[in-house]
C-alpha positions in Angstrom: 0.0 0.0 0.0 2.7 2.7 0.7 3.7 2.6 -2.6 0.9 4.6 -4.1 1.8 6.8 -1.1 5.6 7.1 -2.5 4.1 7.5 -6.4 2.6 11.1 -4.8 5.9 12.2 -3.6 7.2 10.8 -7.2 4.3 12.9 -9.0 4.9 16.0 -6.8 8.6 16.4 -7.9 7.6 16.1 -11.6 5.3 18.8 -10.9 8.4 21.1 -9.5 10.6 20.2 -12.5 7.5 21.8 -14.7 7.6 24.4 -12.5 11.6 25.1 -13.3 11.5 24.6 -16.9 8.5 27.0 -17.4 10.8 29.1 -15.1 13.4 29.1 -17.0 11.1 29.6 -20.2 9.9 33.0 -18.5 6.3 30.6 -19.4 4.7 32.3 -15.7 1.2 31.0 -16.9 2.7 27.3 -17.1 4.9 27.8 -13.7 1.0 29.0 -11.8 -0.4 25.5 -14.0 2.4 23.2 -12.6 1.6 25.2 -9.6 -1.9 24.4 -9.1 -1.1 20.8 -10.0 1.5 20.7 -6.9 -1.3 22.0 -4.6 -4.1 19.4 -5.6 -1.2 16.6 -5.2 -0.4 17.7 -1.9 -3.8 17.7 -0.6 -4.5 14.4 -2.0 -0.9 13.6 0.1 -2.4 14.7 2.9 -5.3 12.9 2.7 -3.8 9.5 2.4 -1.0 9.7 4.3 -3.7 9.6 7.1 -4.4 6.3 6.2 -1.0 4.7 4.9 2.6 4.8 6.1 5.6 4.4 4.4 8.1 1.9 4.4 11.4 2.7 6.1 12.8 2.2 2.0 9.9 4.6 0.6 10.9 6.9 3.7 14.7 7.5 2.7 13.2 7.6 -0.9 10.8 10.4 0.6 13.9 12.1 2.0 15.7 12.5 -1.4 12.6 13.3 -3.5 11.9 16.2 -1.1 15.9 17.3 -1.6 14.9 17.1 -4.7 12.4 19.3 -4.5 13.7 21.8 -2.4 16.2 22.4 -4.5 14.1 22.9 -7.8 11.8 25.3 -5.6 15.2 27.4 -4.5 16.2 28.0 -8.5 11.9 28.5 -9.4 12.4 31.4 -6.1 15.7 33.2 -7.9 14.2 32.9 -11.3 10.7 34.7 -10.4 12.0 36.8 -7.8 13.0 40.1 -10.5 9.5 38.8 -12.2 8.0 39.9 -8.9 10.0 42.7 -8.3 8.6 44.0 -11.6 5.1 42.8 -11.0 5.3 45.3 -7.5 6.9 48.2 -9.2 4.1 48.1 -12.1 1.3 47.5 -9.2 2.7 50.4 -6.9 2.9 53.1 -10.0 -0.9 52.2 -10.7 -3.2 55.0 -9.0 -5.2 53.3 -6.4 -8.8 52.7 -7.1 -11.4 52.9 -4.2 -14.9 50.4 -4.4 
């Protein structure tokens, strides 16, 4: 049983090389796509890791899959950060609208 559990971990990490490849495309509507993707897999993590466990194998696996990870989100974080600087600069100049 745990290793559906270790296949979301798996499916996550392809999700956050998406992620860095759109990055590194400047592809921002793919990166928020891979994204959402990473979101709905993590929930659905969530959700069955309250009924499974992993093997003390699937567990180290864990453990470099989320390195993994980690990493990928570190290089997605330096390659969007000037896109957000820009992003706040444009939204700051904008004259403020009040509702």
């Amino acid at each position: 049983m745990s290793h559906m559990l270790i296949d979301y971990y798996k499916a996550i990490e392809d999700s956050s090389v998406k992620m860095l490849r759109a990055a590194q495309q400047e592809n921002w509507d793919e990166v928020v796509r891979h994204e959402g993707a990473c979101a709905v897999l993590i929930e659905q993590l969530r959700h069955q890791s309250q009924t499974e466990q992993l093997t003390a194998e699937h567990r180290k696996e864990k453990a470099r899959i989320m390195q993994r990870i980690l990493r990928n989100d570190a290089e997605i974080r330096c390659l969007t950060e000037p896109w957000l600087t820009q992003f706040e600069y444009m939204m700051e100049s904008r004259p403020q609208l009040l509702h």
